[in-house]
MIDREN-755769 format. One record per residue: y negated, x negated, z negated of N, C-alpha, C, O, CB in turn. Coordinates in steps of 0.001 Angstrom, whole numbers, plus 500000, padded with zeros to 6 digits. Each point is the difference from the previous one (the first is absolute). Glycine has a CB too. Example, Ala and Ser with C-alpha at 12.3 -4.5 7.8 and 13.67 -1.06 7.14 Angstrom:
2
<pt <505690, 486810, 492200>, <498810, 500890, 500000>, <498800, 499100, 500000>, <500019, 498964, 499335>, <501154, 502928, 499419>>
<pt <497777, 498458, 501966>, <498810, 499180, 499940>, <498910, 500770, 499270>, <498892, 499491, 499831>, <501736, 499325, 502314>>
This chain:
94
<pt <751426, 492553, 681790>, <501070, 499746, 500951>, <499560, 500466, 501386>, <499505, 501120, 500128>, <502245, 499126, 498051>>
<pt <498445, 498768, 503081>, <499677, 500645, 500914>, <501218, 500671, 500451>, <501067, 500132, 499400>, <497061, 498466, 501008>>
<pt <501425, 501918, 501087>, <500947, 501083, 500730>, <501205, 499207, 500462>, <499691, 498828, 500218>, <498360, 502751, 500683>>
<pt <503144, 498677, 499302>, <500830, 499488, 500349>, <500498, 499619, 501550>, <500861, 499276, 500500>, <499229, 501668, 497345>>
<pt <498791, 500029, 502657>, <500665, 500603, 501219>, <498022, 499645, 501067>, <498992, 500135, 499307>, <503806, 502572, 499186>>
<pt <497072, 497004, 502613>, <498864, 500233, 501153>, <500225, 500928, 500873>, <501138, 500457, 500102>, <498375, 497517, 499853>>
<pt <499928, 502273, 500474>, <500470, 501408, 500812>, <498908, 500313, 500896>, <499111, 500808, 499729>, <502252, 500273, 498370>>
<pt <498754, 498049, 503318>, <498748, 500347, 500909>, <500609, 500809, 501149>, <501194, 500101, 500283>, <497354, 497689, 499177>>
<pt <500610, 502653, 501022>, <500044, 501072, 501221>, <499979, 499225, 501250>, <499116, 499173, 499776>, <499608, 502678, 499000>>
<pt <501659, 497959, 502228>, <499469, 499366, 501761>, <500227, 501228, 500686>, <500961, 499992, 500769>, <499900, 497311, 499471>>
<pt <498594, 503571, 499680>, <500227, 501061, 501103>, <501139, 500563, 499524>, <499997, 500721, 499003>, <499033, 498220, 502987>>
<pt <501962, 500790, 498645>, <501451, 500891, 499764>, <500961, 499607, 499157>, <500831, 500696, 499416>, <499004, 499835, 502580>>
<pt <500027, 498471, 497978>, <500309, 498865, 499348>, <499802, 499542, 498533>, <499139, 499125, 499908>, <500545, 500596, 502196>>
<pt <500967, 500694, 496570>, <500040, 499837, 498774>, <500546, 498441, 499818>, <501008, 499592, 500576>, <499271, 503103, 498991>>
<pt <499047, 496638, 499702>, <500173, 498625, 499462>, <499918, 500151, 498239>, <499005, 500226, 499311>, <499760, 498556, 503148>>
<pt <502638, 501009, 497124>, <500455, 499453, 498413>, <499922, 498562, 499669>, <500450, 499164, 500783>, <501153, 502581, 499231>>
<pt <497968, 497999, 499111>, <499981, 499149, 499453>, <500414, 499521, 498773>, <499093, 499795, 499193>, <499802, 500605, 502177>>
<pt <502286, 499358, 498259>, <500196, 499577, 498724>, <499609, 498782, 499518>, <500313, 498896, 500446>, <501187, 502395, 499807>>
<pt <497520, 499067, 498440>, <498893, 499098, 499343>, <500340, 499657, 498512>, <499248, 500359, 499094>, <498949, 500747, 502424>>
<pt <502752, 498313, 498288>, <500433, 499516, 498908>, <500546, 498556, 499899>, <501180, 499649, 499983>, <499115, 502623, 499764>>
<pt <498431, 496862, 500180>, <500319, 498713, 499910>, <500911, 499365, 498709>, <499824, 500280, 498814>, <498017, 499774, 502559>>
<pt <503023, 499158, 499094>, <500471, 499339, 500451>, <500875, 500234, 501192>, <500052, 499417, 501083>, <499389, 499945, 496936>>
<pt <501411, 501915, 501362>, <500892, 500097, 500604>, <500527, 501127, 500911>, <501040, 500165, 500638>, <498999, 498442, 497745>>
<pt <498739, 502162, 501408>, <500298, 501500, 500459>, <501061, 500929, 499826>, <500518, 500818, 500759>, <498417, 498289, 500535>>
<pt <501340, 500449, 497077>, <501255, 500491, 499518>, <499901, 501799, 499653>, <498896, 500530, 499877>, <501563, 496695, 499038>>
<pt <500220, 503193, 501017>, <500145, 501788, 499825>, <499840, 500799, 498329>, <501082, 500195, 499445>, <500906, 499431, 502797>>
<pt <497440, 500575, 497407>, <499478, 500721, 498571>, <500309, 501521, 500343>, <500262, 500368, 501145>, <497554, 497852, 498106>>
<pt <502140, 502491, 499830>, <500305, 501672, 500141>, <498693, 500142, 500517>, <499950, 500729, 500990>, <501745, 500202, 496995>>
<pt <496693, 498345, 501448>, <498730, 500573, 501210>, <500192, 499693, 501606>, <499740, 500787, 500910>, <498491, 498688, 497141>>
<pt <502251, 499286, 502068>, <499843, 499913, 501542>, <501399, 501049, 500288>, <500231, 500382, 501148>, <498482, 496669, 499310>>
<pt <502085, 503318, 498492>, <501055, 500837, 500967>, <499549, 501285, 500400>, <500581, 500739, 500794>, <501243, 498256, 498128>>
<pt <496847, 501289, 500342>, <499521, 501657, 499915>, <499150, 499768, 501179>, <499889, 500864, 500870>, <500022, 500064, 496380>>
<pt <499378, 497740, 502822>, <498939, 500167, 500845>, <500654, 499818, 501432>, <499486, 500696, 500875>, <498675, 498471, 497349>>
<pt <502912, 499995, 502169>, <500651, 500322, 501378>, <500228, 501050, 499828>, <499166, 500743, 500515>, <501727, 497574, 500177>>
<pt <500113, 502310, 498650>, <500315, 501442, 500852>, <498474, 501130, 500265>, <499808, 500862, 500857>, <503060, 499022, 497731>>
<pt <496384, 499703, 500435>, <498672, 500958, 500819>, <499006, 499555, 500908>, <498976, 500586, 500350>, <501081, 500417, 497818>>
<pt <500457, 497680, 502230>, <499442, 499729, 500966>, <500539, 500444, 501419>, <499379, 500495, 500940>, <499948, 497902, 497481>>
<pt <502139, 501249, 501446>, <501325, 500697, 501350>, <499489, 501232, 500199>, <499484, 500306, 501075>, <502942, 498748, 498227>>
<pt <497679, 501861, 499571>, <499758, 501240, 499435>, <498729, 500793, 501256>, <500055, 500853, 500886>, <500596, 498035, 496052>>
<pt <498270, 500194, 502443>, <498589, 500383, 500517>, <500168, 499781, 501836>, <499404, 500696, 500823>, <499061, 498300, 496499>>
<pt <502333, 500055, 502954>, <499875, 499319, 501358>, <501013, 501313, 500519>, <499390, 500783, 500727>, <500223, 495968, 498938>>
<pt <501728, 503584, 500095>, <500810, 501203, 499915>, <498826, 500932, 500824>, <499783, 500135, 501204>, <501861, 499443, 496216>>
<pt <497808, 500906, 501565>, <499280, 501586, 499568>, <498579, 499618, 501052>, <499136, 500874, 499953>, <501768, 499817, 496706>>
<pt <498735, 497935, 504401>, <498603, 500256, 500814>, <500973, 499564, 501205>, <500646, 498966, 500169>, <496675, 500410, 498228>>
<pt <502534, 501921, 502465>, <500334, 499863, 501927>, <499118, 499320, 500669>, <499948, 499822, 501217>, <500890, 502268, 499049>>
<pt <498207, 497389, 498605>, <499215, 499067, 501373>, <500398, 498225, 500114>, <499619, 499196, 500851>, <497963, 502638, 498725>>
<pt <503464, 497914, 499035>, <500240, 499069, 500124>, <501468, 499499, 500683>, <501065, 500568, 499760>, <497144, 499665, 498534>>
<pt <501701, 499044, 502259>, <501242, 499594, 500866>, <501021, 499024, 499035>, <501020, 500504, 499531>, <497392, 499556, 502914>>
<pt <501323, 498831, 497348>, <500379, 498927, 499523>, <499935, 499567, 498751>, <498914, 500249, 499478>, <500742, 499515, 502311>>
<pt <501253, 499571, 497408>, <499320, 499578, 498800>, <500709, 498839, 499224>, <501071, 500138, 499409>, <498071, 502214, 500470>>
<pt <500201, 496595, 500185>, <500174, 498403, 499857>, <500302, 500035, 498407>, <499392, 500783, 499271>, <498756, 498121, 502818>>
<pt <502657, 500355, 497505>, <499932, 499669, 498295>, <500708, 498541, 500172>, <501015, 499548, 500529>, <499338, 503208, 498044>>
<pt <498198, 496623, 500454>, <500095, 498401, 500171>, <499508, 499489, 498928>, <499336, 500656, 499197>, <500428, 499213, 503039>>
<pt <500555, 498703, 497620>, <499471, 499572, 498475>, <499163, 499665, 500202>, <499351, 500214, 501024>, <501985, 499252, 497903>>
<pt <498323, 499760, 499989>, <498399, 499339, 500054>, <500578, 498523, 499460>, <501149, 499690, 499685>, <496797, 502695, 499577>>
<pt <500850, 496838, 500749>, <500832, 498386, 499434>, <500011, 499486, 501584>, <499456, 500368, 501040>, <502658, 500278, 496437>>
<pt <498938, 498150, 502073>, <499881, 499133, 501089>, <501789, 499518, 499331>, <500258, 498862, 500391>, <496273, 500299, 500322>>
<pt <504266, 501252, 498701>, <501376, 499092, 499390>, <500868, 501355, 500580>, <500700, 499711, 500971>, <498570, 498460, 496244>>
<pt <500784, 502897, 502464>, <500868, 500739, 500722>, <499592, 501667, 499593>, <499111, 500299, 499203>, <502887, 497519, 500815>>
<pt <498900, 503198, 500753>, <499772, 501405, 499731>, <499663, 500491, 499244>, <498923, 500585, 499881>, <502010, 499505, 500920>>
<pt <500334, 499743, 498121>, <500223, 500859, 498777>, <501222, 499451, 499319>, <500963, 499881, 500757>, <498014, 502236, 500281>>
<pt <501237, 497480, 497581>, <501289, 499776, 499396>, <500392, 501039, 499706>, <500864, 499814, 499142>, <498859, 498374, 500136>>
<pt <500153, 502956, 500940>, <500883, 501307, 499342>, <499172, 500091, 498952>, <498793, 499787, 499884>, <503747, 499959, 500679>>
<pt <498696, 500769, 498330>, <499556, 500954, 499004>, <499204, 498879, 498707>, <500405, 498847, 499854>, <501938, 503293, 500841>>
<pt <496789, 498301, 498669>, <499049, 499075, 499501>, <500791, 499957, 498715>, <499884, 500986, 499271>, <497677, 499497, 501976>>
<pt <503536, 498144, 498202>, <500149, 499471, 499498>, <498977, 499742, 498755>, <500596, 500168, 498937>, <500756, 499521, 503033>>
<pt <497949, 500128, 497942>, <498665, 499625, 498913>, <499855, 501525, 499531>, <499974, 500117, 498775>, <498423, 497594, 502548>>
<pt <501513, 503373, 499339>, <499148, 501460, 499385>, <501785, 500295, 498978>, <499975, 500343, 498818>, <497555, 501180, 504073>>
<pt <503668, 498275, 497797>, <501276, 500060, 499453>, <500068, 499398, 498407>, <500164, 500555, 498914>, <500704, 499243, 503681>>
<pt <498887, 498536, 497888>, <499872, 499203, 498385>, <499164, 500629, 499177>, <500293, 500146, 498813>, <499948, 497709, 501972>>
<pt <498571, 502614, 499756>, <498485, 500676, 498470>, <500721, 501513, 500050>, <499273, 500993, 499986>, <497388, 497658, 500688>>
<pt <504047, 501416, 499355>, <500417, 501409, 499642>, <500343, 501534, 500944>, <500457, 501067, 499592>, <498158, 497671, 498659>>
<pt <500999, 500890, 502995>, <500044, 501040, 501350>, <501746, 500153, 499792>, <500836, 499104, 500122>, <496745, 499873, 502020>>
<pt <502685, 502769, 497431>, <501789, 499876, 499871>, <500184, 499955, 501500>, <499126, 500038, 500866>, <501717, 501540, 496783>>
<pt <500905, 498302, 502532>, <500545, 499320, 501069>, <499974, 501968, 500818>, <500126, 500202, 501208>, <501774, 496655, 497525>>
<pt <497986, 503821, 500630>, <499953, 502052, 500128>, <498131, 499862, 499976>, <499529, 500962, 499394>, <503343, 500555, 498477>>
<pt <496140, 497595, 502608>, <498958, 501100, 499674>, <499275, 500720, 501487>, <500067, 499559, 501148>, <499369, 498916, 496347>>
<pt <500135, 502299, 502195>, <499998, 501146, 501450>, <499070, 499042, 500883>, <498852, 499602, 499806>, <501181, 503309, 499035>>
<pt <500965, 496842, 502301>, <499467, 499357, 501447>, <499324, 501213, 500551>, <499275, 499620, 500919>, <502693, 498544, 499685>>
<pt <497946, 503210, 499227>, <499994, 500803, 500659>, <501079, 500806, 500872>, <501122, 499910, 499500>, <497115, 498886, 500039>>
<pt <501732, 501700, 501221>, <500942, 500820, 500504>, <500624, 498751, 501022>, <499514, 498884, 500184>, <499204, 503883, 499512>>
<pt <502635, 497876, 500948>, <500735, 498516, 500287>, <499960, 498662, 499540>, <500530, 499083, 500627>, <499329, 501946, 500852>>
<pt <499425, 498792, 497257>, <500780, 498791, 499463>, <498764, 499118, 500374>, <498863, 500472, 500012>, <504024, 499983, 500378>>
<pt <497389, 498251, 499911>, <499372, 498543, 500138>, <499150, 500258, 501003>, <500698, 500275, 500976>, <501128, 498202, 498373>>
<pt <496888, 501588, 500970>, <498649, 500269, 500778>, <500978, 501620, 500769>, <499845, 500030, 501221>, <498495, 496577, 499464>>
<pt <502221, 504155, 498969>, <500670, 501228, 500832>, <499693, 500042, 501635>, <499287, 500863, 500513>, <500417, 500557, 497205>>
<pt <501036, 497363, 503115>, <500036, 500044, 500953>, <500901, 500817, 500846>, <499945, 500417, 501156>, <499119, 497866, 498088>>
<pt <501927, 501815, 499617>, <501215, 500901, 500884>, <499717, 501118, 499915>, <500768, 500816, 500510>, <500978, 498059, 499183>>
<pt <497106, 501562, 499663>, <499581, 501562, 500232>, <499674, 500664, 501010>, <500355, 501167, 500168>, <499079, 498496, 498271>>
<pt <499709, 499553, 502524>, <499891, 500287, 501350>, <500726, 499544, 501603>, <499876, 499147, 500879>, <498317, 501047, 497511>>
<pt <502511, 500856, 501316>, <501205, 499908, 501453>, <499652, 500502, 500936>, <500609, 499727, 501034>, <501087, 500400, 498017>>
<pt <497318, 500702, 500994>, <499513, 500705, 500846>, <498686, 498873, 500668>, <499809, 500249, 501191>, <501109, 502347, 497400>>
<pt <498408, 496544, 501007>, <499579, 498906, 500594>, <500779, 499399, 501240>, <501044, 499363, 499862>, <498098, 500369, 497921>>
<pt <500349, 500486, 503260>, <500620, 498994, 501386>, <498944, 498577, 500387>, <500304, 499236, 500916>, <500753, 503378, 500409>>
């Protein structure tokens, strides 16, 4: 399985990538791997900015990955802390 997630540097500037073709739909891995990506971007003062974008060419992201749900992913399995990629964890982000 590859990574779910790209994750390049431009200087200050953090670039996400969600890499889950077709649809860039949400699994409990890509939910662990955003929040440690926010996480990591959080925790370095040298970065300013930080982009999260899909990959593909049809659209963003459908949400929560439907398919990992049907093979068995329960509707409770740990996104990690705050839930679905734990974006609302960081408030302290401006």
């Amino acid at each position: 399985m590859s990574a779910p997630l790209h994750i390049e540097r431009h200087e200050s500037v953090l670039l996400i990538t969600l890499d889950r073709p077709k649809a860039n739909a949400i699994d409990s891995t890509t939910s662990l791997a955003l929040y440690q990506a926010f996480s990591d971007f959080e925790a370095d003062p040298s970065l300013q900015v930080a982009v999260l974008t899909g990959g593909g060419e049809r659209f963003f992201s459908a949400g929560w990955d439907l398919n990992a749900a049907q093979e068995g992913e329960a509707v409770d399995a740990d996104h990690g802390p705050g839930g679905f990629a734990g974006l609302t964890e960081f408030f302290s982000l401006t």
